[in-house]
N, C-alpha and C positions, 0 to 999 in steps of 0.2 A: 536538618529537618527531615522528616519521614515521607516519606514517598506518598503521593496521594495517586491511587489505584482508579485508573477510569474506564480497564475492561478488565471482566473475570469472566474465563470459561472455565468449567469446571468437568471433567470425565465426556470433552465433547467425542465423540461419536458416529462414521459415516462407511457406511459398506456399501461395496460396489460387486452384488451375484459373487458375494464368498471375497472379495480384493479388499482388506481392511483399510482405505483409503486413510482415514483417522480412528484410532483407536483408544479409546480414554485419552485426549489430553486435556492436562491442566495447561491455563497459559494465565500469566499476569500485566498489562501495560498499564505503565505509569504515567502520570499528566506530563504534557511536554517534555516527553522522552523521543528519540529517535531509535524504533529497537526492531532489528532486522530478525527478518525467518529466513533460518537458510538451510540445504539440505540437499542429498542428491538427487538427481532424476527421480521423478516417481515418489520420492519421502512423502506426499501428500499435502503440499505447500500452499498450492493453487485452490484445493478441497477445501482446507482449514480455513483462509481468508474467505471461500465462498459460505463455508458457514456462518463466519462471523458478519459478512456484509448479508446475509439471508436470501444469497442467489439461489443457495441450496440447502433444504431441510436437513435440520439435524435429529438424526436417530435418536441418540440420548443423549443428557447432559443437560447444562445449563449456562447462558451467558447472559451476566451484566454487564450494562453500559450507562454510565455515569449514577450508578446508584440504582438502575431500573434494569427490569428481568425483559430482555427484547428475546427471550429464548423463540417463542413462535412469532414473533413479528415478520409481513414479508419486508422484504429489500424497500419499498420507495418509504416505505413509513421508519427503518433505519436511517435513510437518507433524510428525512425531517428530522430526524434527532441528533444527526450530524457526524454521520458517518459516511464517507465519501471514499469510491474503489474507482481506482484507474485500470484499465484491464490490462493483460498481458499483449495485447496485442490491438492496436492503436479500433479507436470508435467513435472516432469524431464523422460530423455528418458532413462526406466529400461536396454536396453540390449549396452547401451553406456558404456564406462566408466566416471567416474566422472570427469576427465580432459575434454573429449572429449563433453561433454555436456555443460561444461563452453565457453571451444572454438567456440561452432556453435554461442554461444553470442558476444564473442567477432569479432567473423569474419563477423558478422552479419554489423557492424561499419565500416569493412574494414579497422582493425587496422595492421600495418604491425611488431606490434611486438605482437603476437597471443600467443606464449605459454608465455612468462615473463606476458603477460597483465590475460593470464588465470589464472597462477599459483597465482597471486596478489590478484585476486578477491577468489580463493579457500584458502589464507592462512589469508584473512580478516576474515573469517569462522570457520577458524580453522581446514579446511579440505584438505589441501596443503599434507599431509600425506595418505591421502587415494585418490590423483588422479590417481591410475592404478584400485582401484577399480571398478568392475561393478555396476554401479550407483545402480541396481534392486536390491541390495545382504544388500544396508546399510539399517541401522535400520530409522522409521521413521522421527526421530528429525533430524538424517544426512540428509536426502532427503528433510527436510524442510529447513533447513542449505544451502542446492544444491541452493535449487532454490532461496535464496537471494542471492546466488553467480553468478549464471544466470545473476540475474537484475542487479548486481553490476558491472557484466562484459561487459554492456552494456554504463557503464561509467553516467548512466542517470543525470541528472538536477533534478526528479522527480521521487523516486521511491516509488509506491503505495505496501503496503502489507495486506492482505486480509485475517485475521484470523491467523497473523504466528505462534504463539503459543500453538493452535489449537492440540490437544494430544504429548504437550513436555510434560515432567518431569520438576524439580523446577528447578536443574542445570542447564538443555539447554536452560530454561528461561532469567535464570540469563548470559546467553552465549548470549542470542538475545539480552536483551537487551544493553549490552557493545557494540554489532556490529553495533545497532540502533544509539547506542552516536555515535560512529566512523564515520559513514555516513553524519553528518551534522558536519558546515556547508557547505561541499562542495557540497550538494544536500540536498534538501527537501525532506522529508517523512510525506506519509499522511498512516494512518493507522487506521485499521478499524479492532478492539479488541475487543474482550467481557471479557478479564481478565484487570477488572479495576483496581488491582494492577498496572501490566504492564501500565495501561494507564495513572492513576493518575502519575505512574514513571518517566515515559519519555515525555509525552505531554506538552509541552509548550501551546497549545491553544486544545481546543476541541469543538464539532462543536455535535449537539445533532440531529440525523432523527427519526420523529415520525410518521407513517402514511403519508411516502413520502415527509415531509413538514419538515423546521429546526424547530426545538422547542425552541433552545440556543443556543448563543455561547460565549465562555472566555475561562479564564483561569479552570485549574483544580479547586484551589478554589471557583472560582464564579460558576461552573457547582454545584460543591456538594452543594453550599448552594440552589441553584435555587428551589423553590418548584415544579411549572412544572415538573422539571425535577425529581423528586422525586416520584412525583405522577404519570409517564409515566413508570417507572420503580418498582412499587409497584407490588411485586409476586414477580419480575423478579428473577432468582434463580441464574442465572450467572452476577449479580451486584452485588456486596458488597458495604456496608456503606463507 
């Protein structure tokens, strides 16, 4: 069966005073697919996803999402269409409680059953047990946990995660990733790792940025053998073979 296509950016586009952050890329994701962006320091990784989620204006190009041109749409009206970004670095509201932080997500949707639909998204998680907790009191790996429960609560089509591994331990690793299988196929994840474990693990397709530009794209196996992609990543200290 042929792949059914649920983002297209087409020649996206983002300079930063002469830094070609993103330069022409095409990118393709396919319906419940798990398909990582990966790249070295600085490739423009962080850029691209904030295009696509429309934290930040794109210069030129164009992106479809689910059949419809969200090229200038801002960010909270992607988010009604079901596109959901966790950020690089945790944003969950400290003096909330950890239910009440899933809830602003889900109420965000205007869903009318808010705590069943919260409590669903916090026990995908594994954190259905700590919803009276003050979100600011859990350890970091929980707050990283929070906020995929956030995006989950938002029921998304596309949920983007942005370094979610980013100071877990091996455990909570081996926790994300379970939660990562769970999520497809009833939504795509695109995911943008530097623990190539993790990404060789779960990616079905991965998608290579190098100096804002794609470098590669396939499968796990066609990436590792790609030389390019060997030779863009030579030093690199957080890739392994």
């Amino acid at each position: 069966m042929a792949a059914v296509t649920l983002l297209e950016a087409r020649g996206l586009t983002r300079h930063f005073d002469g830094l070609k952050a993103v330069d022409g890329v095409d990118f393709d994701l396919h319906q419940g697919e798990i398909h990582a962006l990966i790249g070295p320091n600085g490739a423009g990784k962080t850029t691209f996803v904030s295009l696509l989620s429309g934290r930040i204006p794109v210069q030129s190009g164009t992106i479809h999402f689910n059949g419809r041109n969200i090229t200038r749409l801002p960010a909270h009206s992607r988010v009604r269409l079901g596109i959901a970004y966790t950020f690089q670095i945790t944003q969950v509201y400290g003096t909330l409680t950890v239910f009440d932080n899933v809830a602003l997500a889900v109420q965000s949707r205007h869903s009318h059953r808010l705590r069943d639909d919260a409590m669903a998204a916090l026990a995908r998680v594994g954190l259905e047990a700590r919803a009276d907790q003050v979100a600011g009191t859990l350890s970091y790996g929980h707050q990283r946990l929070l906020e995929v429960a956030m995006g989950l609560g938002l029921q998304p089509k596309l949920l983007i995660l942005d370094e979610p591994t980013q100071g877990l331990a091996r455990g909570e690793i081996e926790t994300f990733k379970e939660i990562v299988r769970g999520v497809v196929p009833e939504a795509t994840v695109l995911l943008i790792e530097h623990n190539m474990d993790v990404v060789m693990d779960l990616a079905q397709r991965i998608t290579v940025l190098n100096f804002g530009e794609v470098l590669a794209t396939g499968t796990p196996k066609e990436i590792r053998a790609d030389k390019a992609v060997q030779t863009a990543y030579l030093g690199d200290p957080h890739v392994a073979d």
